[in-house]
C-alpha positions as CSV (number, residue, x, y, z in Angstrom):
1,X,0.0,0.0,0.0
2,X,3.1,2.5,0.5
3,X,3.8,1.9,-2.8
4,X,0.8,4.2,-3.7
5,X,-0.8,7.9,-2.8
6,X,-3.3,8.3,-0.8
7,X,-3.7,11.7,0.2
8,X,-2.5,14.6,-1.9
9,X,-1.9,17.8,-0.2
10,X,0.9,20.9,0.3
11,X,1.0,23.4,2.9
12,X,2.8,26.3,2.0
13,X,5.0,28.2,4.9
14,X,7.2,30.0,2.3
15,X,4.8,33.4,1.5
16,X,6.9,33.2,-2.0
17,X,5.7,30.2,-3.9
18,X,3.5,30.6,-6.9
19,X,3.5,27.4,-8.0
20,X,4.5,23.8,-6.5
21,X,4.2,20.1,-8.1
22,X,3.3,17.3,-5.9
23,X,6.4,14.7,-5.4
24,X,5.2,11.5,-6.4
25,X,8.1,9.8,-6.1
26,X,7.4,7.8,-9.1
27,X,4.4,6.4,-7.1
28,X,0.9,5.7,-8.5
29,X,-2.1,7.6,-7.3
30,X,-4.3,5.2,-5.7
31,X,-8.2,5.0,-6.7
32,X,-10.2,6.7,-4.3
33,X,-7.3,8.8,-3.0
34,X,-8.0,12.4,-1.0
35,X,-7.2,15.5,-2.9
36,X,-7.0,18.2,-0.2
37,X,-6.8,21.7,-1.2
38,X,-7.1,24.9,1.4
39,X,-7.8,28.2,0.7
40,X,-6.3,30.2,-1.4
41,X,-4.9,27.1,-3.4
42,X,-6.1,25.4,-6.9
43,X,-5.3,21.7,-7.6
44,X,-4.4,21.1,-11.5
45,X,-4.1,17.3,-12.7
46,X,-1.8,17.1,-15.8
47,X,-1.6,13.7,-17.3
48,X,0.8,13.0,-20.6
49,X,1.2,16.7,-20.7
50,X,-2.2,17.2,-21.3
51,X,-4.2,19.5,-18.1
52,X,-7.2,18.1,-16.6
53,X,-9.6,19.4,-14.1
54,X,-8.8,22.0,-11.9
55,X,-10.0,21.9,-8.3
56,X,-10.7,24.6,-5.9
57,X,-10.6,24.5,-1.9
58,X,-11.9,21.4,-0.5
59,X,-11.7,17.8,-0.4
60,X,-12.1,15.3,-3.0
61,X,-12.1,11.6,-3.5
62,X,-10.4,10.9,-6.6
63,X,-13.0,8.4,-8.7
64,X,-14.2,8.3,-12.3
65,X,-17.2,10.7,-11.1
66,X,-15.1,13.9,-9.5
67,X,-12.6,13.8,-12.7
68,X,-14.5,13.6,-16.1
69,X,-12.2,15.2,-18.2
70,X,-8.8,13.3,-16.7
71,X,-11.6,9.8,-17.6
72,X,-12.1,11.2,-21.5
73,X,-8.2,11.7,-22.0
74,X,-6.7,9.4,-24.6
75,X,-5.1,6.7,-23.1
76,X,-6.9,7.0,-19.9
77,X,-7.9,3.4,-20.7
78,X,-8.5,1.8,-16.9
79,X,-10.9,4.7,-15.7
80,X,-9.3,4.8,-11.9
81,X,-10.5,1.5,-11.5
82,X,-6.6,1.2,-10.5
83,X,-4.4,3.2,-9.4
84,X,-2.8,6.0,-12.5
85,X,-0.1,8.4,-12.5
86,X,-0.3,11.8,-13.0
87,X,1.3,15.0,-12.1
88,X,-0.5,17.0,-9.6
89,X,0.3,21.1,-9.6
90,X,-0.6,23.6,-6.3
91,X,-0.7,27.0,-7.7
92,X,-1.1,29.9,-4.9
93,X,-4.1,31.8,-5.8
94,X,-4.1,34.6,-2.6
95,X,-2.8,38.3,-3.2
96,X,1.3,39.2,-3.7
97,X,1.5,42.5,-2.8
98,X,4.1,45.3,-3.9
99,X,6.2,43.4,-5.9
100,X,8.1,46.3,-8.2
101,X,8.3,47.1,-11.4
102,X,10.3,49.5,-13.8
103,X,11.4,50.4,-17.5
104,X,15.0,48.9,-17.4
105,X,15.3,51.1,-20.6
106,X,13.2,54.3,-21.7
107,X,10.0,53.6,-23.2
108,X,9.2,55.6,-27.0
109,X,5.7,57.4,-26.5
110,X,4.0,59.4,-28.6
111,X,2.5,62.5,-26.4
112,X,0.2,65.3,-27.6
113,X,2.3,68.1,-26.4
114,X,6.3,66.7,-26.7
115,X,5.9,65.0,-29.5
116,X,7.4,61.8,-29.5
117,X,9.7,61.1,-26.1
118,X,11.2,59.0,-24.3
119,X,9.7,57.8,-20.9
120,X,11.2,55.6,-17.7
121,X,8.7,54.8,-15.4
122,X,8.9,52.5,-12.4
123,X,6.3,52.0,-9.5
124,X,4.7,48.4,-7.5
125,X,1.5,46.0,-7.9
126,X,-0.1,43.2,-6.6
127,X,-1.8,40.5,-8.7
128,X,-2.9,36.8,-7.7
129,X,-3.6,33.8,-10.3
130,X,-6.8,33.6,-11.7
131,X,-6.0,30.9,-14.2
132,X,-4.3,28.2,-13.4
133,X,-4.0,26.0,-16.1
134,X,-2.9,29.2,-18.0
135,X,-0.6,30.3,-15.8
136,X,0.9,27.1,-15.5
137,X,1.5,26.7,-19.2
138,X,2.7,30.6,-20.1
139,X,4.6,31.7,-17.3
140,X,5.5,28.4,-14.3
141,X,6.0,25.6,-17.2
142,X,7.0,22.4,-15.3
143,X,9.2,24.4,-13.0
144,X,8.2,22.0,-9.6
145,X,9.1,24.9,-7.2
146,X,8.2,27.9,-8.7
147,X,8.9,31.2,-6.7
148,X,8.2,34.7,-6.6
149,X,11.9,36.1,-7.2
150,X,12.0,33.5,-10.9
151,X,8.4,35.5,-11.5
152,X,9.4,38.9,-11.2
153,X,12.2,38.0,-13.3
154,X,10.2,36.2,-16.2
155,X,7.5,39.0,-16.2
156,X,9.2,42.6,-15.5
157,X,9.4,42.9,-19.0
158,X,6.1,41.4,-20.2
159,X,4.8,44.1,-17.1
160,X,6.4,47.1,-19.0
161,X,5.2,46.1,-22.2
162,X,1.3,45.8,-20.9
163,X,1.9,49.3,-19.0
164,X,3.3,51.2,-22.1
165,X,0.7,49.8,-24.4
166,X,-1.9,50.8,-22.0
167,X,-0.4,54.4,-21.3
168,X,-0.3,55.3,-25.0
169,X,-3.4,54.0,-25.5
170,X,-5.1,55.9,-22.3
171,X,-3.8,59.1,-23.9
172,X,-2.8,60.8,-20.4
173,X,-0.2,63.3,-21.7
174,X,3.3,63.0,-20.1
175,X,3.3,66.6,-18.5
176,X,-0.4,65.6,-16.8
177,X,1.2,62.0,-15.3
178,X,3.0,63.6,-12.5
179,X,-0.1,65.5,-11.0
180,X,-2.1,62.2,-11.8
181,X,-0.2,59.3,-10.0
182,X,-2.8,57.9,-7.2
183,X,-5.5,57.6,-10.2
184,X,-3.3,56.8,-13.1
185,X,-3.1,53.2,-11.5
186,X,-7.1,52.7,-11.6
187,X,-6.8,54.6,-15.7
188,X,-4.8,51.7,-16.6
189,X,-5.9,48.4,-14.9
190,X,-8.9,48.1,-17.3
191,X,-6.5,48.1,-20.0
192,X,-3.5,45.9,-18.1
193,X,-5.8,43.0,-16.9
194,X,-7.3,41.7,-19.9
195,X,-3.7,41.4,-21.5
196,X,-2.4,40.1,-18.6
197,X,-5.3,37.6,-18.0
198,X,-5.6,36.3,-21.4
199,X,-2.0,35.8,-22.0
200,X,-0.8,34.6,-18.5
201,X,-3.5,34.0,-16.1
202,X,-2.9,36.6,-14.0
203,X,-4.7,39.8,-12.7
204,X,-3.7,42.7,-11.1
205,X,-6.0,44.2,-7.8
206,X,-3.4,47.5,-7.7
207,X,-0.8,49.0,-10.0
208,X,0.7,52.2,-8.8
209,X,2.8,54.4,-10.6
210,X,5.3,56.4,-8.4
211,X,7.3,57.9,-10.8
212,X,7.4,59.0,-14.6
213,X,10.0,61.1,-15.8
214,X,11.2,61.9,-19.2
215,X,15.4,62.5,-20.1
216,X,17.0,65.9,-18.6
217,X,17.4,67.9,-22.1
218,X,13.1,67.6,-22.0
219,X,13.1,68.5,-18.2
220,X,15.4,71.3,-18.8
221,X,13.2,72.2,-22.4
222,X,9.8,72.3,-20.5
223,X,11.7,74.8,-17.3
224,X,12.9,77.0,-20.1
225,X,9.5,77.2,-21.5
226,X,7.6,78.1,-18.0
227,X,10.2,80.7,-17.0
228,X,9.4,82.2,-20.6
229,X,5.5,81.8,-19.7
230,X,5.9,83.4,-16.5
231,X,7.4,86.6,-17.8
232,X,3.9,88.3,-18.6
233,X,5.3,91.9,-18.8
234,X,9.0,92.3,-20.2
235,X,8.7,96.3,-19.1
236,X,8.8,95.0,-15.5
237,X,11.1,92.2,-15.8
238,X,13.7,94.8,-16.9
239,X,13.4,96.9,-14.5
240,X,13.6,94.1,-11.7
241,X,17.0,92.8,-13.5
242,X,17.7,96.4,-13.6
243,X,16.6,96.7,-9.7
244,X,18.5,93.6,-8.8
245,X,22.0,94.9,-10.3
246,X,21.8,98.0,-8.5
247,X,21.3,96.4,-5.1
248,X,23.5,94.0,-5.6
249,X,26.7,97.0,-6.9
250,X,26.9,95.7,-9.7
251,X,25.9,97.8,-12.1
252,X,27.4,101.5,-11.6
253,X,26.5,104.5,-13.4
254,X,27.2,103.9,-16.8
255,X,25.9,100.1,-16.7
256,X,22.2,101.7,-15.4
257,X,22.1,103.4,-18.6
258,X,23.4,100.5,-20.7
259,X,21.1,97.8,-19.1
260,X,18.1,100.6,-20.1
261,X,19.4,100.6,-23.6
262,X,19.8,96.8,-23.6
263,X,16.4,96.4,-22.4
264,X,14.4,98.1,-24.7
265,X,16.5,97.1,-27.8
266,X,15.5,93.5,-26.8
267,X,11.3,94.5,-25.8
268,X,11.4,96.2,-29.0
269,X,12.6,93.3,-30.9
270,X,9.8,90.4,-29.1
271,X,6.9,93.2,-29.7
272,X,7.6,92.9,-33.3
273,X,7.5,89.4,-33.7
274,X,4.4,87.9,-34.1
275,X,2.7,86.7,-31.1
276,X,5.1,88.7,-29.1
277,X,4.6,89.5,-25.6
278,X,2.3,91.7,-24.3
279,X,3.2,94.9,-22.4
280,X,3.8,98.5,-23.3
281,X,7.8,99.8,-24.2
282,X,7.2,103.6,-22.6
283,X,8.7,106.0,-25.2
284,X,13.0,106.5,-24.4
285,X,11.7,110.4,-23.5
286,X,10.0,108.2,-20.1
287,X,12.7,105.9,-19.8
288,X,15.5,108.1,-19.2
289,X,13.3,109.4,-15.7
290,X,15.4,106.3,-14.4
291,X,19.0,107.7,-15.4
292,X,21.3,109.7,-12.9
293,X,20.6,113.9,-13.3
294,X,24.4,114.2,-13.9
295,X,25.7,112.1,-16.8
296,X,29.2,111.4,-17.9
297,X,30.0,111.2,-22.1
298,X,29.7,107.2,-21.7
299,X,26.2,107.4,-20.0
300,X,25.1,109.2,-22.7
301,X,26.6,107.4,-25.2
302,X,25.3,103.9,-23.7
303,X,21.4,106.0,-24.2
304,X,22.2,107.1,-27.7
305,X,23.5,104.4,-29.0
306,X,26.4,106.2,-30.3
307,X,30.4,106.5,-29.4
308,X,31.7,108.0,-26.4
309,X,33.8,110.5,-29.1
310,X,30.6,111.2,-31.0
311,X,29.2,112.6,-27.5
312,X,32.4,114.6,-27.0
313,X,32.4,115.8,-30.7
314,X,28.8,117.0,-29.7
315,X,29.7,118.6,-27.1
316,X,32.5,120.5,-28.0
317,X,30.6,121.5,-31.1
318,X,27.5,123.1,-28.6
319,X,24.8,121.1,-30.4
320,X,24.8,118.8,-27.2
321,X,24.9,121.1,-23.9
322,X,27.1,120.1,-21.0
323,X,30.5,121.7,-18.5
324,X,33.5,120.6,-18.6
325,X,35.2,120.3,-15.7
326,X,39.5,120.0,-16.4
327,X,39.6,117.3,-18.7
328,X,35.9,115.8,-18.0
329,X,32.3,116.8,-19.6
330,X,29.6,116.5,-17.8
331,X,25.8,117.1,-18.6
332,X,22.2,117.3,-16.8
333,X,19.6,114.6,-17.9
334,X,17.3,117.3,-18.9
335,X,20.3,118.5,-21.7
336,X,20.3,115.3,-23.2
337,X,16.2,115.4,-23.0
338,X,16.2,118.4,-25.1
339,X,19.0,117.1,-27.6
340,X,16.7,113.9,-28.4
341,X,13.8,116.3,-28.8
């Protein structure tokens, strides 16, 4: 009687088996034997590589009644009226919870507002077997100990591939992702679990998404466009740079005047582009109330656009008023007012 089983069961202490095959020990399974199967555990018979029933908790006697389809197999010729061999397969059916996942290389997306780019994305999700037999076949095989480390292995990429076939097809746009994490997840499980549970048995309960992020010439692409969004009024953004030297020291005298200059050169040149941006250029007549009273031949020049020697070939001439003081020229603000007039 040793020779043959009896009772067919497995208790699993481990917390990391998916999958585990019964050791017969070459021995027969005797007619009438007890199939016990607890919770969260499905029984698969596979006889001459061919799968038979699949049993749920409980326990069974194993006769010609409990196991049609294993009775109807070819070559299944004594119908357990004595004892058969078969291999018998325990496949772990509860929850495995926050096992990661991650794009081991970026991912090519097409997006609405990048264009086409490059994405790495990483995050965790728990799934449980909801096909056995399937399972068994696609992704354990006849692996008689098969564990949760060999899984994540075998599947991290088939995971990526479901996930970027399901974000493209979801449409999210990359720049939205980041604000979207805790319900991208619940987007995308109605499009991961039918691939998943028609090719390997499987189906995710949670997939979450910590982290999507696209190569560091976009990030640094997509700051340079908000800090060019966020300058609504170039008037006042030159007269805060402006500001900002003068507190700082440095930008004397003659550097107030060329930053002015500068400035309106380059607010000038955006308002005449198309779609430039918005904000009125005050005439130079009401930009000079920001230069010194007393002005040296360089301030002016810097405000004219001209030469230093053009401004002292001005004044010396008496077209441009101003004192000279020993060797230096000096002149008011409101002298070089009524010159431009």
């Amino acid at each position: 009687m040793s020779e043959f089983i009896e009772i067919i069961e497995w208790t699993d202490d481990s917390r990391d088996t998916l999958s585990y095959r019964f050791p017969d020990r070459d021995r027969a399974i005797k007619r009438g034997a007890q199939l016990i199967v607890r919770e969260s555990q499905a029984a698969q018979f596979v006889y001459l590589g061919q799968y038979g029933d699949t049993f749920g908790p409980g326990k069974y006697s194993l006769v010609t009644d409990n196991i049609p389809v294993l009775n109807r197999m070819k070559g299944w010729k004594y119908g357990f009226q004595s004892p058969f061999k078969a291999d018998v397969y325990f496949v772990t059916t509860r929850l495995f919870p926050a096992n990661p996942w991650g794009t081991a290389n970026p991912v090519m997306l097409r997006d609405a507002d990048l264009g086409i780019v490059r994405v790495r994305a990483f995050g965790t999700y728990d799934f449980r077997v909801v096909d056995a037999k399937r399972f068994l076949r696609e992704v354990a095989g006849t692996d008689d100990h098969f564990q949760l480390g060999e899984f994540s292995n075998a599947m991290r990429s088939r995971i990526v591939s479901v996930f970027s076939e399901a974000l493209a097809t979801s449409r999210i746009p990359v720049l939205d992702v980041a604000s979207r994490y805790s319900e991208l997840g619940q987007v995308l499980l109605p499009l991961i679990n039918p691939a998943l549970e028609g090719k390997y048995g499987l189906e995710m309960a949670t997939f979450v998404v910590e982290n999507v992020s696209v190569p560091p010439e976009v990030e640094q692409a997509i700051d340079k466009r908000s800090s060019i969004a966020a300058v609504q009024n170039l008037n006042d953004y030159v007269k805060y740079q402006i500001a900002q030297g003068v507190a700082s020291g440095t930008a004397g005298p003659a550097g107030v005047g060329a930053e002015l200059a500068v400035g309106m050169s380059v607010a000038q040149q955006m308002l005449a582009q198309p779609g430039g941006v918005a904000g009125s250029i005050p005439a130079p007549a009401a930009v000079t109330a920001a230069v010194p009273e007393i002005l040296n031949p360089a301030q002016a020049a810097a405000i004219l656009k001209v030469t230093e020697t053009d401004v002292i070939a001005s004044l010396e001439a008496g077209d441009l008023k101003g004192k000279r003081i020993g060797t230096e020229w000096r002149l008011t603000r409101a002298a070089l007012d009524r010159f431009l007039q």
